[in-house]
KOLKOL-775618 format. One record per residue: x, y, z of N, C-alpha, C in turn. Coordinates in nm, 3 decimals. Atoms other than C-alpha are relative to their C-alpha. Last residue first. Layout:
<rs>
[r [X,Y,Z],[X,Y,Z],[X,Y,Z]]
...
</rs>
This chain:
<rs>
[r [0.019,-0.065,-0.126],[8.922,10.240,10.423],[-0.124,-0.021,0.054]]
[r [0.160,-0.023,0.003],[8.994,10.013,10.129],[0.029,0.085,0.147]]
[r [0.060,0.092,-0.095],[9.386,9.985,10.057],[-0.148,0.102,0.036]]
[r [0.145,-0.094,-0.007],[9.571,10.124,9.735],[-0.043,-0.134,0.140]]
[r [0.096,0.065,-0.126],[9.968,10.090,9.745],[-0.157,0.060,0.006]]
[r [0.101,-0.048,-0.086],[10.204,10.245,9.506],[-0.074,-0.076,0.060]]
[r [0.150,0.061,0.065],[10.512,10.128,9.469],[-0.075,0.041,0.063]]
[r [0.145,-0.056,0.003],[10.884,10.278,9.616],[-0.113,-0.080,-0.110]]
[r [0.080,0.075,-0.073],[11.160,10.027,9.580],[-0.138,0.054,0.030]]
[r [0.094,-0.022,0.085],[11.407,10.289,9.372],[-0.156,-0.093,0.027]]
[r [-0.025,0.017,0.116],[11.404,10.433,9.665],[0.098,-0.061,-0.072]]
[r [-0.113,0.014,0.042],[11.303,10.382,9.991],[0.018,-0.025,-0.151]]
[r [-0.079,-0.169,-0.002],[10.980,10.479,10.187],[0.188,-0.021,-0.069]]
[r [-0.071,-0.062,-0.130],[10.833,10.086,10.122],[0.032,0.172,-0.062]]
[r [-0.058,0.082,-0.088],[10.557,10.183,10.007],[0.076,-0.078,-0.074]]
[r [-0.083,0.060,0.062],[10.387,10.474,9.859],[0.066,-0.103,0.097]]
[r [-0.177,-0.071,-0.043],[10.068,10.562,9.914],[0.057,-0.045,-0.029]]
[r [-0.103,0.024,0.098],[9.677,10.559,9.817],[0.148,0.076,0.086]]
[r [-0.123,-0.077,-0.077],[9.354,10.548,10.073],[0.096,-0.067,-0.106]]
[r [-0.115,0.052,-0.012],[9.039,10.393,9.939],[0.124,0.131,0.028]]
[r [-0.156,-0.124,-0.006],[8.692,10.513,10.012],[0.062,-0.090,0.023]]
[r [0.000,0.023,-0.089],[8.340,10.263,9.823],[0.152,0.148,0.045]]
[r [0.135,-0.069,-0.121],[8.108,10.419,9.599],[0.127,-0.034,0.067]]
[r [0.054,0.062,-0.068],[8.263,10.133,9.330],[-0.074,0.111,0.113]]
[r [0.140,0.021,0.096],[8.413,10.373,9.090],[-0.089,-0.080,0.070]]
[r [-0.041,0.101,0.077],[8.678,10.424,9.405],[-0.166,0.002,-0.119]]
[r [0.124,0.082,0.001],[8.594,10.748,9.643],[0.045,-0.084,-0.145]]
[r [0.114,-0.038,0.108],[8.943,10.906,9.699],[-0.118,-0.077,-0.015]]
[r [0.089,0.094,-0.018],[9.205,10.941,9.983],[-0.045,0.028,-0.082]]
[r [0.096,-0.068,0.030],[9.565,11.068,9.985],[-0.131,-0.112,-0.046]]
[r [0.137,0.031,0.073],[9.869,10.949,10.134],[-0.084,0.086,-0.035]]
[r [0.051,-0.148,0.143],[10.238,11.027,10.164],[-0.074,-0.026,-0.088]]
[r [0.088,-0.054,-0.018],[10.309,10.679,10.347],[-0.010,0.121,-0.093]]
[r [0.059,-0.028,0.097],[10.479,10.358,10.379],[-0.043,0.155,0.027]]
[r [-0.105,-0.085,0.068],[10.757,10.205,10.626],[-0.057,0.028,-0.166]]
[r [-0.110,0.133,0.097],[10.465,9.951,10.740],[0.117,0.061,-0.073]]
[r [-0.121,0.014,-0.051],[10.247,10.174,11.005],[0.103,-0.105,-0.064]]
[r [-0.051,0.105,0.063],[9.952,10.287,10.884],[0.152,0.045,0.053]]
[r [0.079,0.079,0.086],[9.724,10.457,11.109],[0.042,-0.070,-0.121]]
[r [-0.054,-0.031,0.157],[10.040,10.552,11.339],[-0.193,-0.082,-0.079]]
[r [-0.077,0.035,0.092],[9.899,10.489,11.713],[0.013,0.097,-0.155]]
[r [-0.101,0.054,-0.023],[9.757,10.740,11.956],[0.157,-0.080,-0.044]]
[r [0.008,0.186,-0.038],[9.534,10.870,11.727],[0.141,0.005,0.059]]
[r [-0.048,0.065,0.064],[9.583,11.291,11.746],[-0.044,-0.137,0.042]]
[r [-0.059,0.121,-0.049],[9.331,11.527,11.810],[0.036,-0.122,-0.038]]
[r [-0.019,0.098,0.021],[9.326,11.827,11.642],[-0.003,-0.119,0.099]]
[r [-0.163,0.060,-0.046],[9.203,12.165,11.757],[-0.038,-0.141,0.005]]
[r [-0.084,0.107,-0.166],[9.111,12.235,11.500],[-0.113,0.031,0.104]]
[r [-0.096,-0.076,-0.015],[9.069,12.484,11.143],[0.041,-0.055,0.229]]
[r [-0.051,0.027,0.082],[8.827,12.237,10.995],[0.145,0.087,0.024]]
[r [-0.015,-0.110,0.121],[8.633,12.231,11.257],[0.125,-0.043,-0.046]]
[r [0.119,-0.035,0.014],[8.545,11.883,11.479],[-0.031,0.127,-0.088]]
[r [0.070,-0.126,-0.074],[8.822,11.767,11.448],[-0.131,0.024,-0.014]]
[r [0.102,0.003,0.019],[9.050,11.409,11.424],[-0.035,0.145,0.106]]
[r [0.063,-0.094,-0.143],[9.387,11.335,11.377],[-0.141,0.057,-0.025]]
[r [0.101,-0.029,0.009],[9.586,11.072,11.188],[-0.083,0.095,0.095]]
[r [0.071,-0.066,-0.125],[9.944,10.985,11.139],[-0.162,0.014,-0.045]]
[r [0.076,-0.064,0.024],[10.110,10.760,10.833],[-0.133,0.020,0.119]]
[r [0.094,0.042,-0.054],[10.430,10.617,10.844],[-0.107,0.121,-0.038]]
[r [0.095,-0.112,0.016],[10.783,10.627,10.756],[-0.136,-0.093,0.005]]
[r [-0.055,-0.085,0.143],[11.007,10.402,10.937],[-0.125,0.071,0.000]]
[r [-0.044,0.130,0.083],[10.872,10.119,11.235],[0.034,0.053,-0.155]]
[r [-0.115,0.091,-0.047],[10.956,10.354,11.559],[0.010,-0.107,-0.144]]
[r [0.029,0.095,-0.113],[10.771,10.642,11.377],[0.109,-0.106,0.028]]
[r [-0.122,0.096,-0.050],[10.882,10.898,11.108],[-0.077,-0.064,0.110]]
[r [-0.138,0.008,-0.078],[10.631,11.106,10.964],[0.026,-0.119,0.012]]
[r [-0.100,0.072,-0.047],[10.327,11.128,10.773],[0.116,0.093,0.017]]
[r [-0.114,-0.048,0.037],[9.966,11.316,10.749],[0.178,-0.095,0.042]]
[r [-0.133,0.090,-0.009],[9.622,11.262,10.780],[0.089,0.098,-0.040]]
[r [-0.122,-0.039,0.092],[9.357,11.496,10.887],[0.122,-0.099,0.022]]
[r [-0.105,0.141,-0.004],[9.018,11.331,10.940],[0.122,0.066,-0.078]]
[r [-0.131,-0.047,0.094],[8.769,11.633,10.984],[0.107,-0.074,0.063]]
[r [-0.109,-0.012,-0.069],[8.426,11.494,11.136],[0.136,0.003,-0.081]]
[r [-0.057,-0.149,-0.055],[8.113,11.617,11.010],[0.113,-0.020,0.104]]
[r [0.112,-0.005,-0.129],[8.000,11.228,10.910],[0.009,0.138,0.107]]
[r [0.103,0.163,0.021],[8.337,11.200,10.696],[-0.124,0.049,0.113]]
[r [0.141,-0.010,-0.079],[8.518,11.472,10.603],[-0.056,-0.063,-0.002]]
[r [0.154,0.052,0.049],[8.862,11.396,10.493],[-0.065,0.066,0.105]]
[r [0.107,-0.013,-0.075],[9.233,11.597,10.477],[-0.156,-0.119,-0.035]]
[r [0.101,0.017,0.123],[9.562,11.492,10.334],[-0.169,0.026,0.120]]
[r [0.148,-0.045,-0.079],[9.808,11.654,10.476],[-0.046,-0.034,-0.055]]
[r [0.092,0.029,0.093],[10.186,11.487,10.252],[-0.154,-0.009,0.118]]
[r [0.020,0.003,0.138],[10.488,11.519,10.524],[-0.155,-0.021,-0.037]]
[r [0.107,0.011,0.047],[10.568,11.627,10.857],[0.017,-0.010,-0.128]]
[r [0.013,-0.055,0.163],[10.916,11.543,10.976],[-0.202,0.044,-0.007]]
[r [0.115,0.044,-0.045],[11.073,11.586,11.360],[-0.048,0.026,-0.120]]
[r [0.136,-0.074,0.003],[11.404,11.686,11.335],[-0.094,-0.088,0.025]]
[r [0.078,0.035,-0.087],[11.788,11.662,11.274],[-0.134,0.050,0.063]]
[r [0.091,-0.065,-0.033],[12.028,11.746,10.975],[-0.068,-0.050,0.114]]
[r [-0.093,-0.092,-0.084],[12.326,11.664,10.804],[-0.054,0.043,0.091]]
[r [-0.056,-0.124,0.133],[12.090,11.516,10.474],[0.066,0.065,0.140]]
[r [-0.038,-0.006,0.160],[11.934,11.295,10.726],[0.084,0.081,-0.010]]
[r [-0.170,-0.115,-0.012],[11.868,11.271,11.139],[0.039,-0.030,-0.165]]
[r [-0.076,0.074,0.129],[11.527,11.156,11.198],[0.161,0.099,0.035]]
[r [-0.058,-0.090,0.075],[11.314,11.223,11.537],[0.048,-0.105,-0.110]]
[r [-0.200,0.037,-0.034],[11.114,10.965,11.615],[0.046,0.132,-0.081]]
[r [-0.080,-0.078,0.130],[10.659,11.081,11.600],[0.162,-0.026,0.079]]
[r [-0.113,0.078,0.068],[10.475,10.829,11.870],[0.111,0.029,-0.145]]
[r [-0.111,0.132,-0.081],[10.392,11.103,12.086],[0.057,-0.163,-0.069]]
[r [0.082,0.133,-0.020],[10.239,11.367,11.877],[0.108,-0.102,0.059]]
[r [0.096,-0.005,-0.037],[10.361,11.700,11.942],[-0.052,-0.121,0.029]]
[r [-0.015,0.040,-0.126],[10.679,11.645,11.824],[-0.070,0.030,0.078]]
[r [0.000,0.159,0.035],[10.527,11.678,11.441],[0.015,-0.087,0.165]]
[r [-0.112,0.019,-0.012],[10.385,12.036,11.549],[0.015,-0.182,-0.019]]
[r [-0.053,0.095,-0.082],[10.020,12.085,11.517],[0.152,0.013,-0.078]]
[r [0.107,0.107,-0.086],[9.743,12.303,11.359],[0.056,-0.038,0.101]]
[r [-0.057,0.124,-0.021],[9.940,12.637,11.276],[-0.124,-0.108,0.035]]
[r [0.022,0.011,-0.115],[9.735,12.926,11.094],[0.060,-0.169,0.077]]
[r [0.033,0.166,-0.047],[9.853,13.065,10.848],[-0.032,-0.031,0.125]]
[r [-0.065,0.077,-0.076],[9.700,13.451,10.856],[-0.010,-0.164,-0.043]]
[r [0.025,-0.012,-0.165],[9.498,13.604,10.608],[0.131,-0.051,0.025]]
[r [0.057,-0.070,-0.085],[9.454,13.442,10.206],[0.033,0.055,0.137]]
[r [0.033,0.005,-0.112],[9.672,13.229,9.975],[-0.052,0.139,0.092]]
[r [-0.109,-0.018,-0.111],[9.678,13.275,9.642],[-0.021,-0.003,0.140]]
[r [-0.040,-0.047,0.038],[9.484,13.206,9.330],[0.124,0.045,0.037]]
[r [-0.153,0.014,-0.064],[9.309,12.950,9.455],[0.087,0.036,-0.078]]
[r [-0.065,0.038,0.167],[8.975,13.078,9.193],[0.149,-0.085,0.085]]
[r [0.109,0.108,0.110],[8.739,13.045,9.502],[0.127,-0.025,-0.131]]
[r [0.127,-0.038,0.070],[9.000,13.235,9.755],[-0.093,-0.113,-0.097]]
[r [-0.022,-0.065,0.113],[9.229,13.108,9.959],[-0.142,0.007,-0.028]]
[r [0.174,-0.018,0.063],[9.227,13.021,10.335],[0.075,0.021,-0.145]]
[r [0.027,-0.202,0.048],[9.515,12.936,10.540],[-0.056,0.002,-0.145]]
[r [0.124,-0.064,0.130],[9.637,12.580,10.701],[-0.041,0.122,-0.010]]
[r [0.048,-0.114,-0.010],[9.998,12.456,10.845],[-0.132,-0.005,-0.096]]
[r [0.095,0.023,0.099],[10.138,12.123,10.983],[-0.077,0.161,-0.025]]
[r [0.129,-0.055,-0.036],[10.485,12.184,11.137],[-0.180,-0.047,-0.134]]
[r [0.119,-0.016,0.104],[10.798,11.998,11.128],[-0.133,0.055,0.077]]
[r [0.105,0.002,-0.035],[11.017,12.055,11.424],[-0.149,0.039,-0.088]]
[r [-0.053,0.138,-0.082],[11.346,12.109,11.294],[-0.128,-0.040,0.051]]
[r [0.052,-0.047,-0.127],[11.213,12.463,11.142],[0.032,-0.095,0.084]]
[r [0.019,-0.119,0.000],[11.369,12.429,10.791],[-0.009,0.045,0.179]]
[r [-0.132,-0.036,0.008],[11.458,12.071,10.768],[0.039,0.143,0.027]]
[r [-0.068,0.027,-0.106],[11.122,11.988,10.894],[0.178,0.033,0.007]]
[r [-0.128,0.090,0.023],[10.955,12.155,10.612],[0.006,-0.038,0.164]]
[r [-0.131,-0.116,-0.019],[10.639,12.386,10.683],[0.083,-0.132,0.014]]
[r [-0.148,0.017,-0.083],[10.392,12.106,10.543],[0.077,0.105,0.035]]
[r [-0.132,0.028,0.072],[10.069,12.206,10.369],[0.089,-0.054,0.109]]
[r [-0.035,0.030,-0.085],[9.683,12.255,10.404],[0.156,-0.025,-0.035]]
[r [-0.109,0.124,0.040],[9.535,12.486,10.161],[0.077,-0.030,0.131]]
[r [-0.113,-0.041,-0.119],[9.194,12.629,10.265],[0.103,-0.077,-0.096]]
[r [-0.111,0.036,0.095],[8.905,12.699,9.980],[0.099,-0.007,0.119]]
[r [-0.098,-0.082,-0.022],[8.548,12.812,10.161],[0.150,-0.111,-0.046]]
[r [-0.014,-0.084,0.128],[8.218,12.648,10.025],[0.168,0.047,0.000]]
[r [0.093,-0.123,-0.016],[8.051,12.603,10.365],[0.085,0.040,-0.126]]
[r [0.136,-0.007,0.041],[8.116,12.244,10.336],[-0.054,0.120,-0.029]]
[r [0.110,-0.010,-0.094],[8.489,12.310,10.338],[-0.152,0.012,-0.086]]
[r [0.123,-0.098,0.040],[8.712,12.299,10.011],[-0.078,-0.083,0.124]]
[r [0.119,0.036,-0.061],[9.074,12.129,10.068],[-0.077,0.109,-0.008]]
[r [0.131,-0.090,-0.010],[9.385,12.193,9.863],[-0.129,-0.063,0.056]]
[r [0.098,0.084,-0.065],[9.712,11.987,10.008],[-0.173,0.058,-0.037]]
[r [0.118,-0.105,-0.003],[10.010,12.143,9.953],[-0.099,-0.083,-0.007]]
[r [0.060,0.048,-0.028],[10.332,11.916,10.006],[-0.164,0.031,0.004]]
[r [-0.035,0.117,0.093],[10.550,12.163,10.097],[-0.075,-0.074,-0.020]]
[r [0.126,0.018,-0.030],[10.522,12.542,10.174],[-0.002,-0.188,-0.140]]
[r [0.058,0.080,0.110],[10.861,12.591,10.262],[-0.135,-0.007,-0.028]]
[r [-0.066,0.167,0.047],[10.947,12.887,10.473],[-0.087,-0.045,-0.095]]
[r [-0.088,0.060,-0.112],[10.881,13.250,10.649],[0.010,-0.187,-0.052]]
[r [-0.131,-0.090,-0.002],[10.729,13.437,10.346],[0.084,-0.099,0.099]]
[r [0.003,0.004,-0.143],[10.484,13.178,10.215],[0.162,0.033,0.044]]
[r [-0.124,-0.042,-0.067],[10.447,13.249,9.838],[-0.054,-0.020,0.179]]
[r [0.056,-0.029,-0.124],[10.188,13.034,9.617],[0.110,0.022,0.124]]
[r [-0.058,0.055,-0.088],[10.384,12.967,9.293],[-0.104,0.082,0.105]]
[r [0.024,-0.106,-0.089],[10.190,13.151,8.997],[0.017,-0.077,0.126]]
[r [0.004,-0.119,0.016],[10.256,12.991,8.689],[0.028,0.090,0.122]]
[r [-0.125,0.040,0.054],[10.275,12.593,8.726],[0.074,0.160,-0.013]]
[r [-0.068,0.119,-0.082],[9.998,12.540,8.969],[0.147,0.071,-0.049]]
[r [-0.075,-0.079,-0.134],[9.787,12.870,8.831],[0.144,-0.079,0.091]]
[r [-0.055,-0.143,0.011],[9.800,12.716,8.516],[0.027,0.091,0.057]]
[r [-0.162,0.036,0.052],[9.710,12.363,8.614],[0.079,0.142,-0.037]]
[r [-0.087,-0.002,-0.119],[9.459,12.531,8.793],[0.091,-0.086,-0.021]]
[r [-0.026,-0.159,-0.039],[9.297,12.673,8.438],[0.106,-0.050,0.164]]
[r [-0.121,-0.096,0.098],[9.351,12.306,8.289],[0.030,0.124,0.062]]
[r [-0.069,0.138,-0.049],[9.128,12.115,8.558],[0.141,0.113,-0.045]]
[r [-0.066,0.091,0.106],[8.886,12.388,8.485],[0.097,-0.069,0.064]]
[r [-0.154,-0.003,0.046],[8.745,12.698,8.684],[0.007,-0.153,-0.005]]
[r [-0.041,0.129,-0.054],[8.365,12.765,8.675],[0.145,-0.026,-0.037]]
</rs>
């Protein structure tokens, strides 16, 4: 059985290599059938056209497995704004956070929208797609780079940061 401590040791030790870019934002998710995927970011500064990527690992996540396999592109989804930063111009993905609720795979993830950073949503039926995105932003207040957890109460809350501007960042918990 591997430890809190032992994958702190792979975390800090043994970088998880992805030859063609960033792997940002990592995201570990475990399927019902047992199987280990990590979901991540390919940068947007890298590819201009952030990407969302997933690819298997093993039980100990030791290293990534096979082929990545793309889900979605950020300018894919129709209310994603480009940005223009650091010299640069794109379409962002940030912070995958996956759920399973009722055998349906709820992958969040943020970008840029018309009201700042934000937080997307898309819904599958496998865990490896094809996605479909919500129309709107599921939070939309210049917040996001979430992740969900079951509260001591039973009940699911969603955690991020808001506003997207520093030193002004705070975290944010809201019931789902």
């Amino acid at each position: 059985m591997m430890t809190l401590w032992g994958l702190l040791q792979i975390s800090l030790q043994d970088r998880l290599p992805r030859p063609n870019g960033e792997c940002l934002d990592g995201h570990p998710f475990v399927d019902k059938d047992g199987q280990s995927y990590l979901i991540y970011s390919h940068e947007w500064q890298q590819c201009e056209n952030g990407e969302i990527i997933i690819q298997r690992m093993p039980d100990d996540w030791s290293r990534l497995e096979g082929e990545a396999k793309l889900l979605f592109r950020a300018a894919d989804v129709p209310w994603t704004e480009r940005i223009n930063a650091y010299s640069k111009s794109g379409f962002v993905t940030d912070g995958p956070c996956m759920l399973l609720h009722d055998g349906v795979y709820y992958l969040m993830w943020s970008s840029i929208g018309k009201d700042g950073y934000c937080v997307g949503c898309a819904t599958a039926n496998s865990v490896e797609g094809p996605y479909r995105h919500y129309p709107q932003p599921l939070l939309n207040m210049d917040g996001g780079h979430n992740c969900c957890f079951r509260g001591l109460n039973g009940e699911m809350y969603t955690s991020f940061h808001m506003p997207n501007s520093s030193p002004y960042e705070r975290l944010m918990i809201k019931k789902l």
